[in-house]
C-alpha positions as CSV (number, residue, x, y, z in Angstrom):
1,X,-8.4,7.6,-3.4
2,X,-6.8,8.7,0.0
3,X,-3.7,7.8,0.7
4,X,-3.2,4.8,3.2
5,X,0.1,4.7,4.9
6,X,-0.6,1.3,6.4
7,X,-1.1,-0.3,3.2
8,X,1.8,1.5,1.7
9,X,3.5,-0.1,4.4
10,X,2.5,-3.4,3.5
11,X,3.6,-3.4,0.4
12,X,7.1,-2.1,1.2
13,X,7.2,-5.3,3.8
14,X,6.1,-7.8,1.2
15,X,8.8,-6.6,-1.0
16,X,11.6,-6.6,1.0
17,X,10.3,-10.0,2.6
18,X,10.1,-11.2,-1.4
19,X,6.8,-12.4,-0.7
20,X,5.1,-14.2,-3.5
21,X,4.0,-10.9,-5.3
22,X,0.1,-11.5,-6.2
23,X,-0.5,-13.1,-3.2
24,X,1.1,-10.5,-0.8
25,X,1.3,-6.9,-2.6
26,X,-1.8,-7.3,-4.3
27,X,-3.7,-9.3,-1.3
28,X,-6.6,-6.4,-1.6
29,X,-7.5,-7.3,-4.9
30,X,-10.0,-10.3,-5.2
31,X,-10.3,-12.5,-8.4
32,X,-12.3,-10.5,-11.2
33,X,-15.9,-11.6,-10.9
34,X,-17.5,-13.2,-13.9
35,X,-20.7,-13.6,-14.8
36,X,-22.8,-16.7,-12.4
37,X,-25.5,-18.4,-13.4
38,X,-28.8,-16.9,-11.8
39,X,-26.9,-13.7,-11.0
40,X,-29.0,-10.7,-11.6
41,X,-27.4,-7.7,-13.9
42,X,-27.4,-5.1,-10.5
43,X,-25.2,-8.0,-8.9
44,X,-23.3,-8.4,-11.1
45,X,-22.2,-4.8,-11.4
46,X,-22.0,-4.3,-7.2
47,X,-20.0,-7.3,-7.5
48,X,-17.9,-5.9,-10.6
49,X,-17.8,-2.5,-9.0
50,X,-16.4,-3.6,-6.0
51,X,-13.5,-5.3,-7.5
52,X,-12.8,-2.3,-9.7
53,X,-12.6,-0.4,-6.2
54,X,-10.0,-2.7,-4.6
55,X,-8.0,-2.7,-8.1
56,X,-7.9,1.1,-7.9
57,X,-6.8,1.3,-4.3
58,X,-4.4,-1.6,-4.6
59,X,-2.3,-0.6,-7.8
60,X,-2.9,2.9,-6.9
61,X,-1.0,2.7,-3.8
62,X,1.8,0.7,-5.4
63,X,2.0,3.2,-8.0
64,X,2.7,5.7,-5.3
65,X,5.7,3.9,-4.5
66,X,7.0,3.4,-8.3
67,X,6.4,7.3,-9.0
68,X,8.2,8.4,-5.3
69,X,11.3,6.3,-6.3
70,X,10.5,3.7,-3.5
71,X,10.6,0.5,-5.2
72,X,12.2,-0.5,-8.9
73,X,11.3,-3.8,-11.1
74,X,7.8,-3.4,-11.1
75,X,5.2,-1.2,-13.7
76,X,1.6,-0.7,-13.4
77,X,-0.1,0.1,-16.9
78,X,-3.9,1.1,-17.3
79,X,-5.7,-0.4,-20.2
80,X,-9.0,0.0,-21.6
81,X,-9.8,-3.6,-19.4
82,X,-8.3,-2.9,-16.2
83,X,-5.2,-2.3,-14.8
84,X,-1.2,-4.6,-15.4
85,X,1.7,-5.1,-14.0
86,X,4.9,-6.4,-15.3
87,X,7.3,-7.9,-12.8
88,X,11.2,-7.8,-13.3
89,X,12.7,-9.0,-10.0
90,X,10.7,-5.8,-7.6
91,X,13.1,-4.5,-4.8
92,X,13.2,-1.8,-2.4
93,X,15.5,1.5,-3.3
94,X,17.8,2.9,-1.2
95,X,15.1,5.4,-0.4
96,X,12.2,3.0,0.1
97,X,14.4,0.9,2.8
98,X,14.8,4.0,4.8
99,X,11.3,4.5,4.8
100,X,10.6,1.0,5.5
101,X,12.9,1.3,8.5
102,X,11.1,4.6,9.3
103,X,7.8,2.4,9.9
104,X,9.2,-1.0,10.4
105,X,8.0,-2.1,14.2
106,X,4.4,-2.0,14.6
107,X,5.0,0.1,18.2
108,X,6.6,2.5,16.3
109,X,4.3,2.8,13.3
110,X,1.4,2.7,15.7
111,X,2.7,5.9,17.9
112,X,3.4,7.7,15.2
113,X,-0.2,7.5,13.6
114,X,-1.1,8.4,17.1
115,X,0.8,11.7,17.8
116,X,-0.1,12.9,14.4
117,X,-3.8,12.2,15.0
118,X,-3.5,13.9,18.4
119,X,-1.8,16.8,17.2
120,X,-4.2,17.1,14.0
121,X,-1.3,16.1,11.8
122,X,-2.0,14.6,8.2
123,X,0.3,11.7,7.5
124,X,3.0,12.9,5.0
125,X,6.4,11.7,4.5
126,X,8.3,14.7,6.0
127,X,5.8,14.0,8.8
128,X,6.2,10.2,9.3
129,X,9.7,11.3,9.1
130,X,9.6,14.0,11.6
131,X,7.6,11.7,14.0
132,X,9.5,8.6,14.0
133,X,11.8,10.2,16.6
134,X,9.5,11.5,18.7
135,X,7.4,7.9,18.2
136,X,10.9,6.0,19.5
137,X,11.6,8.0,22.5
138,X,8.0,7.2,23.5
139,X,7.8,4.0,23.0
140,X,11.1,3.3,24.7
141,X,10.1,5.4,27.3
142,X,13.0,7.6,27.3
């Protein structure tokens, strides 16, 4: 799974916003497909297959933010038949509001993906941090 800051981004927003949690951290995931009448066995596993997919990049991504100390009250466990989460009040650290505020306006966020892409830059936090700056100046035209 790669990495995708503008999902991570998302979920940081949805949090601090207190957004319903299913229906605005784990928007990416559909409803688990069952089994329709008339559906052939290959569909049924595209369909199934798919859904694993959006489970994976979903919860993977949120896990990101558990395990970098970017958001508390929430786990993600993998089971034999799929992937939980327990919920106890989820909120933003310290840490994870900087780096909302880092990527908060959409000008911003967008010029930063920009000048790292221009310069050949992968997205990484020291990066997104490093660029913000530089991202501001331009976009206020300073």
């Amino acid at each position: 799974m790669k990495r995708d800051w503008d999902l991570l981004r998302e979920q940081l927003l949805a949090i601090e916003d207190e957004r319903d949690f299913k229906v605005a951290v784990l928007e990416g995931v559909t409803e688990e497909p069952t089994w329709q009448a008339g559906q052939s066995e290959a569909e049924f596993a595209k369909a199934r297959a798919e859904y694993k997919r959006q489970e994976a990049r979903v919860f993977g991504h949120l896990e990101m933010l558990i395990d970098s100390g970017y958001i508390e009250g929430v786990t993600v466990r993998h089971g034999s038949t799929g992937v939980f989460y327990g919920l106890s009040r989820p909120r933003l650290t310290m840490a994870g509001h900087d780096l909302l505020d880092t990527m908060r306006s959409k000008p911003v966020w967008e010029k930063i993906k920009s000048i790292a892409k221009a310069k050949g830059l992968e997205l990484t936090l020291d990066a997104v941090k490093g660029l913000a700056e530089v991202a501001l100046k331009s976009v206020l035209g300073s």
